[in-house]
C-alpha positions as a printed Julia matrix, in Angstrom:
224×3 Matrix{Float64}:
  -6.69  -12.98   24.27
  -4.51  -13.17   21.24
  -3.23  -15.83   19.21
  -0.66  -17.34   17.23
  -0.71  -17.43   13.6
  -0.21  -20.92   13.79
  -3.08  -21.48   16.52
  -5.35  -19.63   13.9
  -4.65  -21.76   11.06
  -5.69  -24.64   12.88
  -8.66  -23.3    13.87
  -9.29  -22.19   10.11
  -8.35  -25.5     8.62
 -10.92  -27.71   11.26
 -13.5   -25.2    10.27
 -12.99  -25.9     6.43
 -12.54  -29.87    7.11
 -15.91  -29.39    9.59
 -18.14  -27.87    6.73
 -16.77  -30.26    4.07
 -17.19  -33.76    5.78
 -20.09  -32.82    8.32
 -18.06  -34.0    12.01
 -15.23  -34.34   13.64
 -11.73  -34.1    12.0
  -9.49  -36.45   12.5
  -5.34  -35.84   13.51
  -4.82  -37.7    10.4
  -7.34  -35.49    8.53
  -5.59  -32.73    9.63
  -2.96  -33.36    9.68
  -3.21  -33.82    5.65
  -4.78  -30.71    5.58
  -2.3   -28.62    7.33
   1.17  -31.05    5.97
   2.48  -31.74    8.82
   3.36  -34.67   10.92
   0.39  -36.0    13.1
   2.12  -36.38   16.37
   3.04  -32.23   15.97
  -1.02  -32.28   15.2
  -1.84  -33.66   18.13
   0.58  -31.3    20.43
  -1.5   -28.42   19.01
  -4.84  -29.55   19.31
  -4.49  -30.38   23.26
  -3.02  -26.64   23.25
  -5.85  -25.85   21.7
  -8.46  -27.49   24.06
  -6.96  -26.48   26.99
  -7.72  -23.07   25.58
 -11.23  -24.17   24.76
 -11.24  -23.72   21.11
 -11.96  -27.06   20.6
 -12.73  -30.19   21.84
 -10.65  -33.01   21.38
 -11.57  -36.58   22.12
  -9.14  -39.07   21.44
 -10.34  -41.65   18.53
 -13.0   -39.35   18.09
 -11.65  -36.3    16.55
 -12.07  -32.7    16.61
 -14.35  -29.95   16.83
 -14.45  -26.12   17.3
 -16.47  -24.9    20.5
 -18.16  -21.73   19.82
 -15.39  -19.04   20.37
 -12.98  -21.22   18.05
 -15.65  -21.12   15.11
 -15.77  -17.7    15.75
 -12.14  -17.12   15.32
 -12.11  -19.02   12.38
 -14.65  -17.39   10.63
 -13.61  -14.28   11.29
  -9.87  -15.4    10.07
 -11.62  -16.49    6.78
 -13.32  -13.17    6.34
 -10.22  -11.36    6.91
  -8.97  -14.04    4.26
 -11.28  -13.37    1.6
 -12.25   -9.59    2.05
  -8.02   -8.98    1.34
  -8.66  -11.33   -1.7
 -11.09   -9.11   -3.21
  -9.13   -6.12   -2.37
  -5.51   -7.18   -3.77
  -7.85   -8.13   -7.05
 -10.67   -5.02   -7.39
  -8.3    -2.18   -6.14
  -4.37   -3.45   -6.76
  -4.73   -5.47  -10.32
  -3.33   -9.26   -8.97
  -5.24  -12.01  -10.95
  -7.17  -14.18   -9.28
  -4.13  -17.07   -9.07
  -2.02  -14.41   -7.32
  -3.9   -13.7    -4.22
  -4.4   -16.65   -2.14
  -0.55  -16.36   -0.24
  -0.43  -12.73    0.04
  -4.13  -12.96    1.58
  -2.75  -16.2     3.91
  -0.41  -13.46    5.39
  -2.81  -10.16    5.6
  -5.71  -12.18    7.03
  -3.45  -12.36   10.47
  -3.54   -8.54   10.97
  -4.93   -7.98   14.38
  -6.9    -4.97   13.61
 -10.63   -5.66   13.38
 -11.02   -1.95   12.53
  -8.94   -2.3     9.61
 -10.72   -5.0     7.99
 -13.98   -3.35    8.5
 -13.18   -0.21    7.12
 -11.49   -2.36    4.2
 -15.05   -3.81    3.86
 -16.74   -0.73    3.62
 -14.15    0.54    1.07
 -15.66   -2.32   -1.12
 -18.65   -1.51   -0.55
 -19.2    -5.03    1.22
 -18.68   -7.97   -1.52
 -20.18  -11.1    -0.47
 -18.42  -13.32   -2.59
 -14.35  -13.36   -3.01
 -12.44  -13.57   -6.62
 -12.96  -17.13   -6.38
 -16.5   -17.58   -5.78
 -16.43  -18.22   -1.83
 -18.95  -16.55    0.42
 -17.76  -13.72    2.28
 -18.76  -13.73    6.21
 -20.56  -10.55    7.68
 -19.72   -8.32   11.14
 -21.36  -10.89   12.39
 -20.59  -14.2    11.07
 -23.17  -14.77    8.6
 -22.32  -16.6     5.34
 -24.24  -15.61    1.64
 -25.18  -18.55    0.07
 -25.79  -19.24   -4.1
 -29.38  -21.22   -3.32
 -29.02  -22.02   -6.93
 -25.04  -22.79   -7.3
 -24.45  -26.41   -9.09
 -21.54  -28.33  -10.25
 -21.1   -27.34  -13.89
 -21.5   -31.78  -14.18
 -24.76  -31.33  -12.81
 -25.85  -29.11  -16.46
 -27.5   -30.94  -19.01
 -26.98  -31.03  -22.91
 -28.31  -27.8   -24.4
 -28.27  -25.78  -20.39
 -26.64  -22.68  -19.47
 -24.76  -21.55  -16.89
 -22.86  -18.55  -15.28
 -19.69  -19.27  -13.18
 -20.33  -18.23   -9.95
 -17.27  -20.12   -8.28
 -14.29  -23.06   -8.05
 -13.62  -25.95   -5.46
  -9.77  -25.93   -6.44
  -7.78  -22.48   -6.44
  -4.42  -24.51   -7.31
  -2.53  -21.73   -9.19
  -2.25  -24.39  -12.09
  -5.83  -25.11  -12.17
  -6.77  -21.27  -12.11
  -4.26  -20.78  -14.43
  -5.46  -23.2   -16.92
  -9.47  -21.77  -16.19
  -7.79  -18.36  -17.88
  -6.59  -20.6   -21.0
 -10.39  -22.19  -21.47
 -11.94  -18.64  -20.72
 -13.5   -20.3   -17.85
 -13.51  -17.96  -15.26
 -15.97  -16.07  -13.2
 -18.86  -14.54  -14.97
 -18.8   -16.41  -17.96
 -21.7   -18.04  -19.7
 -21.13  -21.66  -20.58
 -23.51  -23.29  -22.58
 -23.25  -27.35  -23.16
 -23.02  -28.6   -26.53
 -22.3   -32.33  -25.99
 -22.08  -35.09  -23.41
 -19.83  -37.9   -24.39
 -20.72  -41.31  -22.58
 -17.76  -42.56  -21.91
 -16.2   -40.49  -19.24
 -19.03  -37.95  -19.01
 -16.8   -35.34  -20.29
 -18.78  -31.92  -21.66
 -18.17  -29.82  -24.97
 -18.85  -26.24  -23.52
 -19.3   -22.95  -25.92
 -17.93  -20.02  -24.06
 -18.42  -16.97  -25.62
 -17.01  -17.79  -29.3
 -15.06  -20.73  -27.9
 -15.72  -24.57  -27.65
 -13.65  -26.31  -25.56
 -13.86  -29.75  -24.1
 -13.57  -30.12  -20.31
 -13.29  -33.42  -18.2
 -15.55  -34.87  -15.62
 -13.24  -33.77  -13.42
 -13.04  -30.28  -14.17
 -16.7   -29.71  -14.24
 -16.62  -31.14  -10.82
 -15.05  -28.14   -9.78
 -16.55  -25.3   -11.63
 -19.51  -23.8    -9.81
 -22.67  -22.3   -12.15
 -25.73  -20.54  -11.64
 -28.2   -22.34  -13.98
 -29.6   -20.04  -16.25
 -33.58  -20.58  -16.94
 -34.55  -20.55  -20.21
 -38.24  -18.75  -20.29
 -40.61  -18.83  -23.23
């Protein structure tokens, strides 16, 4: 059975707002999520569950049944394997990506994106940092990935990944040399709003709490 582009960005967005809260989503939650209006949220998830690719209770929320995660995983992989792509192979910068990829990752041909993935020699991390699923659904994960806030005075870390890809947020990473692969090492902790001087590379910068909220490291171990 096919389905609409529409039906599959529902399904992708209750996926993402499933992994991030840990239960059912909410028409309101959703309906956030997705801007729209919350009574055109509700029309689509009852289309939805009569299709059973969710469940919907009302005051309870939503959840994906099993063939709905797998549509939306496999909608995210499409997502993310295009990302790396239109970066690695056709020069975009990693704030150029994400709507071009929001229109590929639709393409119906599962033969396509698999022969795409072999082309890359099968990346398990897009140009942001998120975890690329497998043939068969299975999702890398950084077992060591922190929030850059979590790194002490005088630690090191790599970026591995962000929690925002706003196009102004990416865009401003670029002006701090804070992107992917970088070493940042922190220099100083200031009480008052827990904001970090960094050194990356030959730069110091100071970053907010904020921002290190959303930068993702790899601590590096300092061995004797």
């Amino acid at each position: 059975m096919s389905y609409t582009k529409t039906e599959e960005n529902y399904l992708k967005a209750i996926y993402s707002l499933q992994v991030k809260i840990g239960k059912e989503v909410s028409t309101n939650e959703l309906a956030s999520s997705l801007e729209t209006k919350a009574s055109s949220v509700t029309d689509m998830v009852k289309k939805l569950d009569k299709k059973e690719l969710i469940t919907y209770e009302k005051y309870k929320g939503v959840s994906l049944t099993n063939l709905g995660k797998e549509i939306a995983i496999n909608i995210i992989r499409n997502h993310r394997i295009w990302e790396v792509f239109l970066v690695e192979k056709l020069g975009y910068k990693w704030d150029e990506v994400h709507e071009i990829a929001e229109q590929l990752e639709h393409i119906k041909s599962e033969e396509l994106v698999d022969r795409l993935d072999d082309f890359l020699d099968h990346p398990s991390f897009d140009p942001h940092g998120d975890p690329i699923p497998d043939r068969e659904g299975n999702i890398p994960v950084r077992k060591e990935a922190i929030a850059l806030n979590e790194l002490k005075k005088g630690e090191t870390g790599i970026v591995v990944g962000v929690k925002n890809t706003d196009i102004d947020f990416l865009q401003f990473l670029e002006e701090m040399n804070l992107t992917l692969g970088k070493s940042i090492q922190v220099e100083k902790i200031f009480d008052f709003d827990k904001s970090k001087v960094v050194k990356t590379g030959q730069q110091t910068v100071t970053i907010s709490k904020e921002v290190g909220s959303f930068l993702i490291v790899e601590k590096i171990i300092q061995t004797k």
